[in-house]
Steps between C-alpha positions, in 0.01 A plus 500: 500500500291297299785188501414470869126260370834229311532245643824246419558135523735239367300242241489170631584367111834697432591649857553863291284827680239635348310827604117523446161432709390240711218279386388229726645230728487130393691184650737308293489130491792524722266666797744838454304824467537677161324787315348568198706855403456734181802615419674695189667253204786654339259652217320702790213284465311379859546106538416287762766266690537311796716686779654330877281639744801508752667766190195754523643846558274833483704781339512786789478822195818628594879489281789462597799767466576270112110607451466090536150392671484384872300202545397305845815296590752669309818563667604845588894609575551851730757619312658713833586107682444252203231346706248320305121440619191352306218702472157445673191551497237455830513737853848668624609680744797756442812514712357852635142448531348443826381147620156570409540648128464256237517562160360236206660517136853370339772520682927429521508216732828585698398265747651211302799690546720638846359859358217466699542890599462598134150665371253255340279734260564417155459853378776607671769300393346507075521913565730629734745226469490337150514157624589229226303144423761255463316203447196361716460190770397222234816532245745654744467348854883494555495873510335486860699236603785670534390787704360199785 
C-alpha cells in the first residue's frame, strides 16, 4: 500500500507519464498551472521535471486483476457487461446506501455511464470482481464515448 503516496502526471516537455512526488506549483509563462515533480529516470535515480497540472493522478494502492496499478482517472471495464467507468476519487454514495450515508475515498464512477444501479466502492470491483484498467480519461477518451 505504500504506491498509494505516487502521484503521476504527463511532462509538459515530452507529453510521456512519469510516476514520482509532487514538489511545488509554479505558473508557466503561458499563465497554465504546472508542477515541479520528482520522479524516477530510467537509471532509478529521482529527477525533477515539469508535469500538466490538469494530468495529476494519485495512485489509489490497489492492482488490477494483470497486478497493473490503479491510478485516479484510469478507466475501469466490468468484465460481466463490458461497461467501462473512470475511477474517482471525492464523496459517493452506493446504489444501496441510504440517502444519508456518504462515503469519501476512490471510487468507479458508473454515473458517466446508464449503470447507474451498479456499486461504486472501488474495493469491490479490484477483489470480488477483478475489474481490468484499459486505459484512463486523458489518452483514451473515446472509450467513454461510446457507452453515451
Amino acid at each position: 500500500m505504500e504506491d498509494r503516496y505516487l502521484f503521476r502526471g504527463k511532462r509538459i516537455d515530452n507529453g510521456e507519464w512519469v510516476e514520482g512526488y509532487l514538489s511545488y506549483p509554479f505558473c508557466t509563462k503561458k499563465g497554465n498551472e504546472s508542477y515541479y515533480f520528482y520522479a524516477k529516470d530510467s537509471l532509478g535515480f529521482f529527477c525533477r521535471c515539469v508535469v500538466d497540472a490538469s494530468t495529476i493522478c494519485q495512485c489509489t494502492g490497489l492492482k488490477d486483476k494483470n497486478g497493473k496499478l490503479i491510478w485516479e482517472n484510469d478507466l475501469v471495464k466490468d468484465l460481466f457487461s463490458d461497461t467501462i467507468a473512470p475511477i474517482r476519487y471525492g464523496s459517493y454514495q452506493n446504489c444501496f446506501d441510504s440517502t444519508k450515508t456518504e462515503n469519501v475515498g476512490f471510487y468507479v464512477d458508473w454515473s458517466v455511464t446508464d449503470k447507474k444501479y451498479m456499486r461504486k466502492d472501488l474495493g469491490y470491483w479490484i477483489n470480488m470482481v477483478d475489474a481490468e484498467v484499459i486505459g484512463n480519461t486523458f489518452d483514451n477518451p473515446e472509450l467513454l464515448e461510446v457507452q453515451e
